[in-house]
C-alpha atoms as one frame of an Amber mdcrd trajectory, in Angstrom:
protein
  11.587 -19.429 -16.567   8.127 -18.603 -16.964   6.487 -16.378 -13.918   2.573
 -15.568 -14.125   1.542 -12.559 -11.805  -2.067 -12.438 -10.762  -3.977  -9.510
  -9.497  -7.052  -9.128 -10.022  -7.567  -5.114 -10.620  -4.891  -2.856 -11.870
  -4.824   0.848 -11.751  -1.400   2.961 -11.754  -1.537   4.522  -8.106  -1.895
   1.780  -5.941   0.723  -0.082  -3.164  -0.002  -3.480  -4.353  -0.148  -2.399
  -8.056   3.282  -0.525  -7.769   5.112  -3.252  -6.286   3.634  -5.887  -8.846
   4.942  -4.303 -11.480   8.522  -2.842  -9.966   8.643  -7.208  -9.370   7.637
  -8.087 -12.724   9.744  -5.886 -14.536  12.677  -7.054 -12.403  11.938 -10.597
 -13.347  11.750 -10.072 -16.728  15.017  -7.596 -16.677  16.737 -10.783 -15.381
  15.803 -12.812 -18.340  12.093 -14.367 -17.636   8.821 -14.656 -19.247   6.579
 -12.733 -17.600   3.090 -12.923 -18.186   0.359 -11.083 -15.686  -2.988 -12.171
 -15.342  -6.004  -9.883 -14.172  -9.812  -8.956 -14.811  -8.681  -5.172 -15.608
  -6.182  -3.001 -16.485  -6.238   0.904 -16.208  -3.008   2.644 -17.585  -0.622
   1.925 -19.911   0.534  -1.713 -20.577   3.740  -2.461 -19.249   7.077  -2.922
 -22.105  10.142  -5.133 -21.720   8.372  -7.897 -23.157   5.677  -8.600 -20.147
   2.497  -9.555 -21.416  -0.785  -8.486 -19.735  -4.119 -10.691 -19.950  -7.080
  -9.647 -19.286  -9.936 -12.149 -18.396 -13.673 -11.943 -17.898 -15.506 -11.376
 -14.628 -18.904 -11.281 -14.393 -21.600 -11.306 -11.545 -23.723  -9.371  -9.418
 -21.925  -8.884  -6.046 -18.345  -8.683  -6.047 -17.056 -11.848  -4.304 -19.424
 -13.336  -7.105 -16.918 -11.871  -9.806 -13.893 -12.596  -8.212 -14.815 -16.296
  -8.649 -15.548 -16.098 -11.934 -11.951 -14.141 -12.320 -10.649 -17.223 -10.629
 -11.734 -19.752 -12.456 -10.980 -18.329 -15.718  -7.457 -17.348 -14.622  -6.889
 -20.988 -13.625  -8.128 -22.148 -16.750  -5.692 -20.028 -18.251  -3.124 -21.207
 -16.305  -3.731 -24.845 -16.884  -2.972 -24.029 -20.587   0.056 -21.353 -20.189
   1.653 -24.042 -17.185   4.341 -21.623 -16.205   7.069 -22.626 -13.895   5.867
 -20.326 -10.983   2.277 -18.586 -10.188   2.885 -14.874  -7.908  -0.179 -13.914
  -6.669  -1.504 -10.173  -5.209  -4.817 -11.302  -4.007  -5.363 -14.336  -2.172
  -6.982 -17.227  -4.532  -5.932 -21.218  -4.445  -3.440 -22.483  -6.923  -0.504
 -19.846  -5.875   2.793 -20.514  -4.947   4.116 -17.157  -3.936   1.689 -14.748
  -2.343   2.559 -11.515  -1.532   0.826  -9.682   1.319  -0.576  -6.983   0.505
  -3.739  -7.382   2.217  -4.467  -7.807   6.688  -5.664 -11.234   7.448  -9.423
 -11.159   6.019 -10.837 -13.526   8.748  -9.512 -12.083  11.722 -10.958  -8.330
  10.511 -14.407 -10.541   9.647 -14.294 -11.421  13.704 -13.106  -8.092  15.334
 -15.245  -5.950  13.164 -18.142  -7.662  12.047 -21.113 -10.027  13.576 -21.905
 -13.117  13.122 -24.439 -12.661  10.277 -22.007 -11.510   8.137 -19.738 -14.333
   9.105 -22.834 -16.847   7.421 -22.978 -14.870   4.072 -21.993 -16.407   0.554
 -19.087 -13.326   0.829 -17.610 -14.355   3.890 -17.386 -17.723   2.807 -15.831
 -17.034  -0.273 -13.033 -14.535   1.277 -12.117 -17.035   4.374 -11.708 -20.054
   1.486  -9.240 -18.015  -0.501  -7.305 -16.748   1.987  -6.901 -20.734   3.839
  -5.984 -21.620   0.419  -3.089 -19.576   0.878  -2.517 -19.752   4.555  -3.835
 -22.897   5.750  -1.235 -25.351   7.062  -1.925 -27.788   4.360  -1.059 -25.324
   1.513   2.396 -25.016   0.324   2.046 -21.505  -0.860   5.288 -19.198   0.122
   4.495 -15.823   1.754   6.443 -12.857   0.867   5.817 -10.962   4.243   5.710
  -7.108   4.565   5.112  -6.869   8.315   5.620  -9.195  11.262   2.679  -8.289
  12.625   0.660  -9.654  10.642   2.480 -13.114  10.219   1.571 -13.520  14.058
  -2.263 -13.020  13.572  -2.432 -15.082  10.531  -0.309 -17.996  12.405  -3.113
 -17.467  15.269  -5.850 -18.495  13.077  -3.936 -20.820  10.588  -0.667 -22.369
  12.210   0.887 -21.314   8.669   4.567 -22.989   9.559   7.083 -20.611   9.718
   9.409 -21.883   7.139   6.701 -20.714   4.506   7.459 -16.988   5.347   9.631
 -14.937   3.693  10.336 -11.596   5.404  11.102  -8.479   3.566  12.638  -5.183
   4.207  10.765  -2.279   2.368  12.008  -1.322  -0.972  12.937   1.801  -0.946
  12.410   4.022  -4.333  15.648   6.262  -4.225  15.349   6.817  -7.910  11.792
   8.150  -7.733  13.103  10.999  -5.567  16.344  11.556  -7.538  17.061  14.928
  -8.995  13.937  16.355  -7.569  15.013  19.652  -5.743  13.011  20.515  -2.926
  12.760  24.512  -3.204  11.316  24.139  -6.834   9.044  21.196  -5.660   7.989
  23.520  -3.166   7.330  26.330  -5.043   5.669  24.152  -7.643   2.738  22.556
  -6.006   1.848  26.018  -4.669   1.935  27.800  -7.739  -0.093  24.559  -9.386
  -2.891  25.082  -6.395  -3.132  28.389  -6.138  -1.638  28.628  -2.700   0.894
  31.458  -0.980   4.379  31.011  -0.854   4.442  30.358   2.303   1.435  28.129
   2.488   1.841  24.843   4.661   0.824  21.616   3.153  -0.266  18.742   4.596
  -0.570  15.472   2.183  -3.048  12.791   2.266  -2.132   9.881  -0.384  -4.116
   6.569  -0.680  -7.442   5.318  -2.512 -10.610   4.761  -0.840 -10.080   7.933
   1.164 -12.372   6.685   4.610 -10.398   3.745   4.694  -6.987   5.618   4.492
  -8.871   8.096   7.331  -8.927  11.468   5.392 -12.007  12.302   7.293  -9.702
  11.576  10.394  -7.542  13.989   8.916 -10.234  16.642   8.080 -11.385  16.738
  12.034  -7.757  17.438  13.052  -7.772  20.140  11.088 -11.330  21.275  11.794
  -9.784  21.162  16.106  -6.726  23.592  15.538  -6.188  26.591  16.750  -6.430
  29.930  14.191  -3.123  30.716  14.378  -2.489  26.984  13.134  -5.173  26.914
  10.421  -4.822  30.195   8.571  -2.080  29.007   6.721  -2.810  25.514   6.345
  -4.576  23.607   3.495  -4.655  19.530   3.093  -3.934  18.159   0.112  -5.771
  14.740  -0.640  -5.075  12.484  -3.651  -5.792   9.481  -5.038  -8.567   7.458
  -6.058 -11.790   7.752  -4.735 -14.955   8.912  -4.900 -14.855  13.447  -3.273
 -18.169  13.441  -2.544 -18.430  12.246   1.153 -15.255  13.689   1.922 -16.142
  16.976   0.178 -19.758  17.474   2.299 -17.472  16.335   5.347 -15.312  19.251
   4.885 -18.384  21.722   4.440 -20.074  20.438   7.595 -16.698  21.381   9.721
 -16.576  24.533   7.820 -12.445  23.851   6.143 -13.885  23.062   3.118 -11.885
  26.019   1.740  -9.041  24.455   2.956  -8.990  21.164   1.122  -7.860  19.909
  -2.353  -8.700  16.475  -3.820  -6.667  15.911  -6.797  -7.155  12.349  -8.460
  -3.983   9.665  -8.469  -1.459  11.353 -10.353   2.343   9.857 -11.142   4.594
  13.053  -9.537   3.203  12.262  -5.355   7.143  12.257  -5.755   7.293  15.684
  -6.247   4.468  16.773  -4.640   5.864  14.944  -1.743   9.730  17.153  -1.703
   6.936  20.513  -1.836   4.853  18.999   1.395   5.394  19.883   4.810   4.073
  16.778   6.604   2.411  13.663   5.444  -0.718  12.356   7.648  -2.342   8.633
   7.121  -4.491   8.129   9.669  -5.831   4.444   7.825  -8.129   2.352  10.091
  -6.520  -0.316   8.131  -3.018  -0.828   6.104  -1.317  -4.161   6.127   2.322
  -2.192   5.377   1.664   1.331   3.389   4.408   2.107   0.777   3.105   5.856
   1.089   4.994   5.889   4.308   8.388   4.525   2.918   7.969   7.074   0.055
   7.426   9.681   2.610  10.148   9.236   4.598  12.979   8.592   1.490  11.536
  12.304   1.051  12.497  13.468   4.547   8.632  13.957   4.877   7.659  13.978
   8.569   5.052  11.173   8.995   2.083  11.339  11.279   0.570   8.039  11.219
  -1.613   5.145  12.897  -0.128   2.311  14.296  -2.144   0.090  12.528  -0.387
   0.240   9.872   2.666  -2.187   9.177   5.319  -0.035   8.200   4.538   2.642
  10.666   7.215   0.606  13.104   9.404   1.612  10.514   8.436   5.706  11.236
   8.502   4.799  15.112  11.940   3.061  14.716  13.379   6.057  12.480  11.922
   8.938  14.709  10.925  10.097  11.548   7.222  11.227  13.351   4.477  10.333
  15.507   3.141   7.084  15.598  -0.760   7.392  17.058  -1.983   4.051  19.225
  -4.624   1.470  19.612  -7.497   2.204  19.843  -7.916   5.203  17.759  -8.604
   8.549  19.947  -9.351  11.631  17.793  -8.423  14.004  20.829  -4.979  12.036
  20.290  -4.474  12.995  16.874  -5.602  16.621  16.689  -3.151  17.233  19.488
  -0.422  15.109  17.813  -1.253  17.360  14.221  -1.186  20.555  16.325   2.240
  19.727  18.000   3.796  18.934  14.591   2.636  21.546  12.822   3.523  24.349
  15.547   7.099  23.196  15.552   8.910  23.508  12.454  12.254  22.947  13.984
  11.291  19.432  15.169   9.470  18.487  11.399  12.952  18.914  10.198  14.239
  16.749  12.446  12.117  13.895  11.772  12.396  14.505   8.102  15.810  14.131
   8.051  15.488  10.984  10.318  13.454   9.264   8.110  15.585  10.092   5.288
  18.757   8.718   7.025  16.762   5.748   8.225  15.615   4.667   4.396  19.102
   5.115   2.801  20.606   2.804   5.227  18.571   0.565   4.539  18.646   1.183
   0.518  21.983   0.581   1.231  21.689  -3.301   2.722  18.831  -4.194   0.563
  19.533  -5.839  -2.533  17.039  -3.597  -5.391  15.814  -6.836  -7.129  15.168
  -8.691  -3.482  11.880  -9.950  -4.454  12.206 -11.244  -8.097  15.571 -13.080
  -6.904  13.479 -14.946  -4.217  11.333 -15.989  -6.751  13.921 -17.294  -8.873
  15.096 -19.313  -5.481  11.597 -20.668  -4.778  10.804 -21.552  -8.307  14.308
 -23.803  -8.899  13.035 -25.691  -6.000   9.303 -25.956  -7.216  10.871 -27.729
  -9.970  13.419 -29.788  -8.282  10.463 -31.312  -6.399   8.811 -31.808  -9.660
  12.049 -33.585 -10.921  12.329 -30.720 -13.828  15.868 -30.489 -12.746
């Protein structure tokens, strides 16, 4: 069969980048044309016969350009007619979406007034996402957390039968053969940092959004004893500046390093000695199921959807709704004072991932596919 993947921005270190193109290879490992369709691709282009195409986008704001990206991917489409459309961002004319995004419209309500809600960008956002969700589409959803199938049922009604639930893929073989003593030593000798340094890892792009700042406060709140020792590692893709002058007003600048996305957060996950990802927003956050396959304790907001998974696990602390920075510097300071119990939520997470590695079929996703594109075309009498 022929599958077309859409995103609409590609760059190597992202969630929804990662799992697009762990799915596509899959499908095309199982025999299938696989084509993806986007408005830009950073890295290298993907073998095993998947072709990338890149489309125009043009316009001055961005909701503008994502339009235009639209319409010439469905253009494109019309021509290419493959037998199933997967889409990562929410755009009509999908049959699979996969959710790697909250709902847009409920965020638009909570967090924003209601001039925004009149603006050319809200409009734009709320029609995709009906498109996708609205109980007149027939668009299936691969779901990454419940959670969020209850708030988008709230404002759509999206029938249930459209939702797919899936377990979190777990990347054993990114961690394989990786020993932790030489990871450890490693990342210190690559930073500069003691032996005996502690590290605490930030991962994620758009660093206020994954609450790194968060992150730098805690630190700036603990104890000497705590800090002397201590630096915060931060990487991925972003912009240092505001994060950087953040970290000079609370006086730890000396105790940060940004590194840019990088392919081994692997290894420099096996040389950490806690992860922290204090997002104000995260529909699942594969960062967390990486960290805890590494028997990496997690401190983490509930806000996002797979920290259930770290509460369920014991693999860390889980902070609550609403945010409370007191909360967090005292969670960081209790973790980080107490070595004995890091361990023990390392190894829980650890334990907790394998089993379910172990129930999870590896090629879940592109196998559901194949399911829900046989009956696209049974429906379409192609069978």
């Amino acid at each position: 069969m022929k599958f077309a993947f859409v995103i609409f921005k590609y760059f190597p270190y992202g969630g929804a980048q990662r799992d697009m193109l762990r799915i596509a290879r899959d499908c095309a490992a199982r025999g299938h044309a696989v084509r993806i369709y986007t408005g830009q691709w950073r890295g290298d282009l993907p073998e095993g016969g998947i072709e990338v195409v890149c489309l125009p986008a043009s316009g001055w704001f961005n909701h503008q350009r994502h339009q235009n990206l639209i319409e010439a991917i469905a253009a494109r489409l019309r021509e290419d007619e493959p037998d199933l459309v997967v889409g990562f961002n929410r755009m009509p004319g999908l049959d699979v979406y996969y959710t790697v995004d909250p709902c847009f419209i409920e965020r638009a309500h909570r967090e924003r007034g209601w001039l925004y809600r009149r603006s050319g960008r809200y409009r734009f956002f709320a029609a995709s996402e009906k498109a996708v969700m609205g109980r007149e589409s027939s668009c299936h959803i691969l779901l990454l957390s419940e959670r969020e199938k209850k708030i988008y049922q709230r404002w759509y009604h999206t029938p249930d039968e459209r939702f797919h639930p899936l377990p979190p893929n777990i990347p054993l073989d990114a961690f394989a053969g990786i020993d932790r003593s030489e990871a450890r030593n490693a990342l210190r000798a690559e930073f500069g940092l003691p032996g005996s340094a502690t590290v605490v890892l930030m991962v994620g792009s758009v660093f206020k959004r994954k609450g790194f700042d968060r992150t730098l406060r805690a630190l700036a709140s603990l104890p000497q004893p705590l800090r002397s020792n201590l630096w915060l590692l931060a990487v991925g893709e972003d912009r240092p500046n505001a994060l950087m002058a953040l970290a000079r007003r609370l006086k730890v600048v000396d105790r940060l390093i940004i590194a840019s996305g990088r392919a081994d957060v692997p290894r420099l996950m096996m040389g950490s000695d806690l992860l922290v990802h204090a997002a104000r927003s995260e529909l699942a956050g594969l960062v967390l199921i990486e960290a805890m396959t590494a028997g990496l304790p997690v401190l983490v907001t509930d806000v996002c959807g797979y920290a259930e998974h770290v509460a369920a696990a014991g693999a860390g602390l889980v902070l609550p709704s609403p945010f409370d920075q007191g909360k967090m510097n005292a969670a960081l300071a209790r973790m980080l004072a107490s070595p004995q119990e890091r361990a023990q939520w390392g190894e829980a997470g650890r334990r907790y991932t394998a089993e379910i590695a172990a129930r999870r079929s590896p090629t879940l996703e592109a196998e559901l596919l194949e399911e829900i594109a046989r009956e696209k075309r049974k429906g379409r009498g192609r069978d």
